[in-house]
Structure formats: structure tokens, C-alpha cells
C-alpha positions in Angstrom: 44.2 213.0 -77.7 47.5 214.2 -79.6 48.9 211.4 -77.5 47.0 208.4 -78.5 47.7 209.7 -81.8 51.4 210.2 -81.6 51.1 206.6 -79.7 49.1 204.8 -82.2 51.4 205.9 -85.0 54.8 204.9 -83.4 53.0 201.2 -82.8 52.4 200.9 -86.7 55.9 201.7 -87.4 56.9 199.9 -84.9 55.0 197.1 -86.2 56.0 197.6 -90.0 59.9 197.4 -89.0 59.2 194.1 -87.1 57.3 193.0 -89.8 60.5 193.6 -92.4 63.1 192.2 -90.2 61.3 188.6 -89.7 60.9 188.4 -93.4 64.2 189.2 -93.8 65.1 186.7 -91.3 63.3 184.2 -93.0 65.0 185.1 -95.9 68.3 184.7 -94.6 67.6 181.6 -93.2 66.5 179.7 -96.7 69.2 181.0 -98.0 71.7 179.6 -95.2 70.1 176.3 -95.2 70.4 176.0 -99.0 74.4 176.9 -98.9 74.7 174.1 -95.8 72.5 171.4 -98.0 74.5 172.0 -101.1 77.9 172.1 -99.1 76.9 169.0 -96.9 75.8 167.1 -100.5 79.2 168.1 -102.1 81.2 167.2 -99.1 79.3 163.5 -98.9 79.9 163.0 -102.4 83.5 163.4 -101.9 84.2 161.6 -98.7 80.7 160.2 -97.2 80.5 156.5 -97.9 83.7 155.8 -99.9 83.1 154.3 -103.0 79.9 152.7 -104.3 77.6 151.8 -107.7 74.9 153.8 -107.8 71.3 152.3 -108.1 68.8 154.3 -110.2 65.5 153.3 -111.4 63.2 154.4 -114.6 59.7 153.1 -114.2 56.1 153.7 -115.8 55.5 156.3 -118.8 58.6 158.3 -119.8 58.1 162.0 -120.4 60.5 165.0 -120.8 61.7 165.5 -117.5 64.5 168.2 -117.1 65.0 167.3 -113.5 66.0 163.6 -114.2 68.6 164.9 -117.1 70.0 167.6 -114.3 70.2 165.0 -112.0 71.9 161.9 -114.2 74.3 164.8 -115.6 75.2 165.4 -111.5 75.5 161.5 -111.1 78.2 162.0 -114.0 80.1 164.0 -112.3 80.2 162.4 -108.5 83.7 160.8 -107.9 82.6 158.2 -105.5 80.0 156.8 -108.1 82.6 154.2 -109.6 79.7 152.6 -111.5 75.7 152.4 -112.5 73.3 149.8 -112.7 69.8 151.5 -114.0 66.6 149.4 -113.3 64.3 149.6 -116.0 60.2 148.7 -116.0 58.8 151.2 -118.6 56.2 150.5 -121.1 57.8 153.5 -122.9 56.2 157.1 -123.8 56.7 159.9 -125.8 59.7 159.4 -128.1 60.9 163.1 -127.3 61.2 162.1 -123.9 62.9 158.8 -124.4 65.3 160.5 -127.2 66.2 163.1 -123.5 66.6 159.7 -121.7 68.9 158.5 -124.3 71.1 160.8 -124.3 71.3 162.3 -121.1 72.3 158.2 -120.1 74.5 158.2 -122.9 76.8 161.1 -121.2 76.2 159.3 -118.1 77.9 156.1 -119.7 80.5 158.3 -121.1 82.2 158.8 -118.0 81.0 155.9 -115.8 80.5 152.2 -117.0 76.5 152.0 -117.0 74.6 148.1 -117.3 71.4 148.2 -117.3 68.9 145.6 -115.5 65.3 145.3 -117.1 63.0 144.1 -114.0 59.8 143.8 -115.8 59.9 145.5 -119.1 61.9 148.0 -121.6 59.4 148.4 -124.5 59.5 150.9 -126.9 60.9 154.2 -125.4 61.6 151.8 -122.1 64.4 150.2 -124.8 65.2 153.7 -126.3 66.4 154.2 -122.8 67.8 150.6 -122.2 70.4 151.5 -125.6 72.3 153.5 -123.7 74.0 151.0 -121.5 76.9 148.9 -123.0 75.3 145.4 -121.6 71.8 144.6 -121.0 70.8 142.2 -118.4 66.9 141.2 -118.5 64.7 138.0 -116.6 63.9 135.0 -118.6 60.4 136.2 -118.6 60.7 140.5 -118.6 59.5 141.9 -122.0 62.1 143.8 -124.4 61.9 145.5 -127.4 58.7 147.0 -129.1 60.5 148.9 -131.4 58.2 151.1 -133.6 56.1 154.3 -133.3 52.8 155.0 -132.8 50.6 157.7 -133.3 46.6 157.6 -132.2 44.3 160.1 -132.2 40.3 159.6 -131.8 37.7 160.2 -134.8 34.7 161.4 -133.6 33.3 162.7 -137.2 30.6 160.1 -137.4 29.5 160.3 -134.2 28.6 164.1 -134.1 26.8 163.4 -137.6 24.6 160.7 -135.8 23.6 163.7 -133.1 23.4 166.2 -135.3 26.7 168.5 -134.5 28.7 169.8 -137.5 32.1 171.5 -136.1 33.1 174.6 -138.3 36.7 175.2 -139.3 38.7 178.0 -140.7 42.5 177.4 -141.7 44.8 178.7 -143.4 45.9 175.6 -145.4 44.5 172.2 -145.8 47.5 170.4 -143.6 47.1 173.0 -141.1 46.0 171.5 -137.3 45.4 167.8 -138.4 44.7 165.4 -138.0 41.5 166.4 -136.4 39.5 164.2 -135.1 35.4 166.3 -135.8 36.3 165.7 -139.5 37.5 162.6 -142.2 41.2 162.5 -142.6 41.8 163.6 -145.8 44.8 161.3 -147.8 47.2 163.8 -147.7 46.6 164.3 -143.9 47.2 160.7 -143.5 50.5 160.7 -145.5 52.0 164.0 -144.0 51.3 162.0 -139.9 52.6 158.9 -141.5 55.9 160.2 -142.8 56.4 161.5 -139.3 55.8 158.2 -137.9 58.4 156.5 -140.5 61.1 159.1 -140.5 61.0 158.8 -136.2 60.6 154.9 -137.1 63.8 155.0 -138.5 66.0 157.0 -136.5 64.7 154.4 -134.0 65.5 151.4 -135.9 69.3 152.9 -136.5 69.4 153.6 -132.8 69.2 149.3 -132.4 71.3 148.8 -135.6 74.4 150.9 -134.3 73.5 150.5 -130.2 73.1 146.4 -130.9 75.5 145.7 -133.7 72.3 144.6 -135.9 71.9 144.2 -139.3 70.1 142.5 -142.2 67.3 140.2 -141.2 68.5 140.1 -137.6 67.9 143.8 -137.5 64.2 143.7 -139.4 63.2 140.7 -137.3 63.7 142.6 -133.7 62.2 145.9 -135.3 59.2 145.1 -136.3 56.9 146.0 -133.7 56.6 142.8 -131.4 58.2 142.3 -127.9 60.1 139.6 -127.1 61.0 137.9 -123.8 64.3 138.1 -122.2 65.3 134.9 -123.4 64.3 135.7 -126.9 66.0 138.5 -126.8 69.4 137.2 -125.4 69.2 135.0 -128.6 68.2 137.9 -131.1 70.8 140.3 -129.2 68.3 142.9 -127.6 69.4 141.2 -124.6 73.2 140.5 -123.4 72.2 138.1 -120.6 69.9 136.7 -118.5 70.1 137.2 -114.6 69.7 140.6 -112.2 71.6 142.9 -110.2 74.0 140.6 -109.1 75.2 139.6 -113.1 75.2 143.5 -113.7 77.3 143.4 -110.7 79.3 140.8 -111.7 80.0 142.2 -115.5 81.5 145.4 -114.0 83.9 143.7 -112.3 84.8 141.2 -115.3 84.3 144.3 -117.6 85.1 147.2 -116.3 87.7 146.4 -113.4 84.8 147.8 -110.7 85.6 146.5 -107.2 82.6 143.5 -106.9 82.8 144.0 -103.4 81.4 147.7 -103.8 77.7 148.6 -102.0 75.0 149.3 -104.4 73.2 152.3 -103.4 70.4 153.9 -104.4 70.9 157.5 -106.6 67.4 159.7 -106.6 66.4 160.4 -110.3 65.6 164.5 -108.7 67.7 167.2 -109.1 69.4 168.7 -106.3 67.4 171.6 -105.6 64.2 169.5 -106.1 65.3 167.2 -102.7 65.3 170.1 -100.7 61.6 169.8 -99.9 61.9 172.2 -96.9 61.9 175.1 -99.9 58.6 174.9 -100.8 57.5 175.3 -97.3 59.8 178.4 -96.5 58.9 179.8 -99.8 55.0 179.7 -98.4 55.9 181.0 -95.1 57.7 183.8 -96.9 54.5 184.8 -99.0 52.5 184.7 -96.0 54.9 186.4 -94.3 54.5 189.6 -96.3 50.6 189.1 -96.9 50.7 187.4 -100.2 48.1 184.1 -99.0 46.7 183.7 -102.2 49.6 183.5 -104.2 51.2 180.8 -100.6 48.1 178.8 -101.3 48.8 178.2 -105.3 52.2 176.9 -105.0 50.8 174.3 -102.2 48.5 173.6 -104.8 51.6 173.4 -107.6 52.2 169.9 -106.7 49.1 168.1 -107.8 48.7 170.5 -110.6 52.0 168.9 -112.2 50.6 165.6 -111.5 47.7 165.8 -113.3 50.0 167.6 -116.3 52.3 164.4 -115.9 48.9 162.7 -116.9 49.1 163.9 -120.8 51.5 162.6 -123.2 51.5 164.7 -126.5 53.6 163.8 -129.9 54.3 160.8 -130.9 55.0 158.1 -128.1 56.9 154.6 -128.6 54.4 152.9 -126.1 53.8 149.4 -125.7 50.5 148.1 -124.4 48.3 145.1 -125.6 45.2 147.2 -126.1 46.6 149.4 -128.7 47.3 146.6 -130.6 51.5 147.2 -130.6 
């Protein structure tokens, strides 16, 4: 009996050692296929490929996106990048996250020469975006410019009076938490949201004014709200000329003194770490490894929980769409 005792209880730590050692194997191996990603992605960038212009695309609603900054700041730094064309098709978004755009492509076009090619639309914060570049090529027919603010928010008051519902609320000062949408906006809720909206409305307007070279009634007809087409804006100066890729393309070389014979190649808007898809995997393994399921099965869930987040825009957005009447 003392022997199936003794027997059993050298198999458990037996089994606990072998346990450790595969996690730690695990371990070691994410961690050795990170250094070999990283070190085969900085030795590509220096001799894979030779030369090129890199390709990169913003499209839809533009958020805050920490990745995209991390990644154009790394496309800054890449010495076989010689130039960049960015694709634009953006309605816009939040201005916050077009103001991140801005800039983080305005230290882009700090060390490379950056055109930029609107395929289908740069409205609003799509524009915001566009700004950065020191030539603007657009269709005859894509849509540019936008340039105002918006902010929206529902009013539900009368309706919850109809069925009866009265919402109770306890602040600590009138302005505090509005507008609010259960009750009537008071004046001086309405003036506090709208001087928000003008002060963002005008560093906006000087972003065109200094970006553009506008002034006068050049600059007040292009900023007040409409979007023109890319002929219209060509002849109102949103727009530098008409054409695609290839008159990007053929402005570098003219420009800039870039090599027209270079590829164009397409740069992924991710950061570094964020390509290596392969880590989320591991990193479940890992947790199963070492009997932590539950928390394996959230971060497979992690993915569409950020895409539904990616659903909400908050603040104030520079958005262009027919139904909201910008």
C-alpha cells in the first residue's frame, strides 16, 4: 500500500515538472519567434526589395488609433521608403482622431515627400487628414472638403412626456453632463456645446488657411460646410490636380527628385507587434497551458469586442454624410 502511495506521489511531481517545462518551452518559443520577426522585418527594411514608395490607405470613419500613429512613425523611419502616396476614401470622424492623423502624417511628411490621392472622398476629418500632404491629387468626380464641425445628440424629452416617464437628475451645477437628451436644452447649454463647436471650427478653418495658402473670400467660400468635387476643388485650391496614382507618381519625380521608375508597394497601416498574429494564438496556448481557460477564451473573444467598440464615435466628429444635413 506504502508503495502505490510512494508511486502515486512521485507521478504528480513528475507530472507538475513536465507541466512547467512545456510552458516554459512555450514561453521561450514566443519569445524567439518575436526576436526572428522583428530582426527579419528590420533586415528587409534595409536590404529586401531595394528602394520603393510606399502605398498606404485611410478609409471609412477615422477614430484614435494608436496603432496607425506607431505604425506611420515606423514608416518614417524605413530607409528604403524613398516616398508615400496615401489613398484617401474617408467621410471623416471624430476630429480628435483626425487632429492624431494629422499630425502623426505631418511627421511622416517631415522626413519623406508624402502626396496624397483621394479615390472617392476626403470630407471633413478625411481632408484634416488629406492637409498633411504637400500636393493633393483627387478624380474629377471624388468629393473634397466639408470643412466644419458637427455635434448631434438625440432629444428624447418629449417623447418620455407622451409615455409618461420623467428622468430625475441631481448635479452639481447647471452645465454639468449636458447636453442631455431626457430634458430641454437650456440656452446656456446650447451656447457652452456651441462655443466648442466654433473654437474646433476654427482651428479647422486655420488648418486650410495655412495648409492651402487661403485667405479672404477664397478661404470663407471652401470652409463653409459644402463639399466640392475634385474639379471644383482644383479651381478653389483644396485640390492640386486632377488624375491618380500615376500623377502622384509623376509629381515625386518632378518634385521631389524620386526615381519614377520606383515600385509602389503597399505599407500596412498596423503596428509591428500587431502583424504578428501568431501572438495571440501562443498567448492562448500559454493560458491553457497553465489552466487558465477562462481567461484563453476572453482574449479570443478580444477581437470582436474591439470591433463593436470601433462602432462608437464620441466628441465631436467632422463627418460628412447627406443625412445629417452637412
Amino acid at each position: 500500500m506504502s508503495l502505490d502511495a510512494d508511486h502515486i506521489v512521485v507521478r504528480r511531481r513528475m507530472r507538475r515538472k513536465l507541466t512547467f517545462w512545456r510552458v516554459l518551452a512555450v514561453l521561450a518559443g514566443v519569445v524567439a519567434i518575436i526576436a526572428v520577426a522583428l530582426g527579419v522585418r528590420r533586415d528587409t527594411d534595409l536590404i529586401g526589395g531595394g528602394d520603393q514608395i510606399a502605398r498606404i490607405s485611410v478609409q471609412g470613419l477615422i477614430r484614435g488609433d494608436q496603432d496607425r500613429v506607431e505604425a506611420l512613425d515606423e514608416l518614417a523611419k524605413s530607409r528604403r521608403h524613398r516616398a508615400v502616396i496615401l489613398h484617401i476614401d474617408s467621410p471623416g470622424g471624430t476630429t480628435a482622431g483626425s487632429e492624431q492623423l494629422h499630425e502623426a502624417l505631418r511627421r511622416l511628411a517631415e522626413r519623406k515627400p508624402l502626396a496624397v490621392v483621394v479615390d472617392g472622398m476626403a470630407a471633413s476629418g478625411g481632408y484634416i487628414a488629406a492637409l498633411a500632404a504637400d500636393h493633393i491629387v483627387a478624380g474629377d468626380t471624388s468629393l473634397v472638403g466639408s470643412i466644419g464641425v458637427l455635434f448631434q445628440f438625440p432629444n428624447v424629452h418629449e417623447l418620455l412626456k407622451t409615455v409618461g416617464v420623467n428622468v430625475e437628475t441631481i448635479k452639481s451645477s447647471p452645465l454639468k453632463a449636458v447636453p442631455n437628451g431626457y430634458e430641454p436644452t437650456s440656452p446656456e447649454a446650447r451656447a457652452a456645446i456651441e462655443a466648442i463647436v466654433l473654437d474646433t471650427y476654427a482651428w479647422f478653418r486655420t488648418l486650410v488657411q495655412e495648409r492651402r495658402k487661403l485667405a479672404g473670400d477664397n478661404l470663407a467660400k471652401v470652409s463653409d460646410g459644402r463639399v466640392f468635387t475634385g474639379r471644383q476643388g482644383r479651381d478653389l485650391g483644396l485640390v492640386d490636380e486632377i488624375g491618380n496614382e500615376k500623377t502622384a507618381v509623376a509629381w515625386l519625380a518632378r518634385e521631389k527628385g524620386i526615381d519614377a521608375g520606383l515600385p509602389v508597394r503597399d505599407w500596412e497601416l498596423k503596428s509591428r507587434l500587431s502583424q504578428l498574429s501568431f501572438l495571440h494564438l501562443a498567448g492562448v496556448k500559454v493560458l491553457d497551458a497553465v489552466g487558465l481557460s477562462a481567461l484563453a477564451r476572453r482574449i479570443e473573444e478580444t477581437g470582436t469586442i474591439k470591433a463593436l467598440e470601433r462602432l462608437n464615435l464620441d466628441g465631436l466628429l467632422a463627418l460628412w454624410h447627406p443625412s445629417a444635413g452637412n
